[in-house]
C-alpha positions in Angstrom: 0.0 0.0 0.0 1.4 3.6 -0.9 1.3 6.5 1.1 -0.8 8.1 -0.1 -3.6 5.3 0.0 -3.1 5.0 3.6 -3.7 8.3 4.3 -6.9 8.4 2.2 -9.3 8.3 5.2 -7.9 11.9 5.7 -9.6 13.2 2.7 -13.3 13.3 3.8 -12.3 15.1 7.4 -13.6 18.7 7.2 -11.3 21.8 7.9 -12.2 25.2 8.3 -11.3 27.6 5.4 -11.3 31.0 5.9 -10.9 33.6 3.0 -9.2 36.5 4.4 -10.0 39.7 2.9 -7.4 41.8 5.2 -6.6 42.8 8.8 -6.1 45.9 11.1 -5.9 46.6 14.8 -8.1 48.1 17.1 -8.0 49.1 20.8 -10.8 47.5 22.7 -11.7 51.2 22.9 -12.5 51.6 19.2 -14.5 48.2 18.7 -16.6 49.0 21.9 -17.1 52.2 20.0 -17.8 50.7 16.3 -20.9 51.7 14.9 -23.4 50.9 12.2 -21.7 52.5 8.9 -18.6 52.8 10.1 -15.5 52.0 8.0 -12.2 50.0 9.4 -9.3 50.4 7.3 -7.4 47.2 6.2 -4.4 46.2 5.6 -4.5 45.7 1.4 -5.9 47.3 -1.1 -9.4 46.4 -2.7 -7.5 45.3 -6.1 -5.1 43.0 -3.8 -6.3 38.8 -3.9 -7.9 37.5 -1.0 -6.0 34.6 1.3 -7.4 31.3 1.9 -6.4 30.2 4.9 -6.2 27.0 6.2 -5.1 25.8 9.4 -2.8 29.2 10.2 -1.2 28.8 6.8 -1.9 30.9 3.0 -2.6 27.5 0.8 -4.0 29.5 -1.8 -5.2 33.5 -3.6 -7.9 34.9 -5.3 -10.3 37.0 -6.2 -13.9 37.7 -5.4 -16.3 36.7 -8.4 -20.2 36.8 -8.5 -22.0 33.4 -8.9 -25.9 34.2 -9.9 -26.6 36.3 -6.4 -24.0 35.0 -4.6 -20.1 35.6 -4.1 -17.8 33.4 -4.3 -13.4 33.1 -4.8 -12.1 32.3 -7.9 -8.2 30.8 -7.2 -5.6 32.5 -9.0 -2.4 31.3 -7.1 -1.4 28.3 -5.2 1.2 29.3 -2.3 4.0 26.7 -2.6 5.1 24.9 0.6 8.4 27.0 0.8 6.2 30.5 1.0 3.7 29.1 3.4 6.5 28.3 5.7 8.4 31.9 5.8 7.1 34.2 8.5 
């Protein structure tokens, strides 16, 4: 049996994904004082791909797309191992 058939069983187990659109950093302060129609800056611009994140590490980028009414990520770029793994 190969390796990779023994690990198969791993392929169904679900993991969180998380497409991150940016970050910033707010004082408890200025979320306790967040409002409806307020803006937060983030950290890229709005022409910048979005991460997808997966377990603490970028696997992947994209770019929003529209899907009948919904959104959804297209993937533009796989991050190779060596880039996931540099701070």
């Amino acid at each position: 049996m190969s390796d990779g058939n023994k690990l198969g069983f791993l392929a169904d187990l679900p993991v969180e994904v998380i497409i991150e659109l940016g970050r910033t950093r707010l004082t408890i302060r200025q979320l306790a004082e967040l409002d409806r129609d307020d803006v937060v800056d983030l950290s890229r611009g709005s022409d910048s791909p979005l991460d997808v994140v997966v377990g603490g590490k970028v696997l992947a980028r994209g770019e929003v797309v529209m899907v009948g009414d919904k959104m959804a990520l297209r993937i533009t770029e796989l991050v190779d191992e060596q880039a996931r793994n540099t701070p």
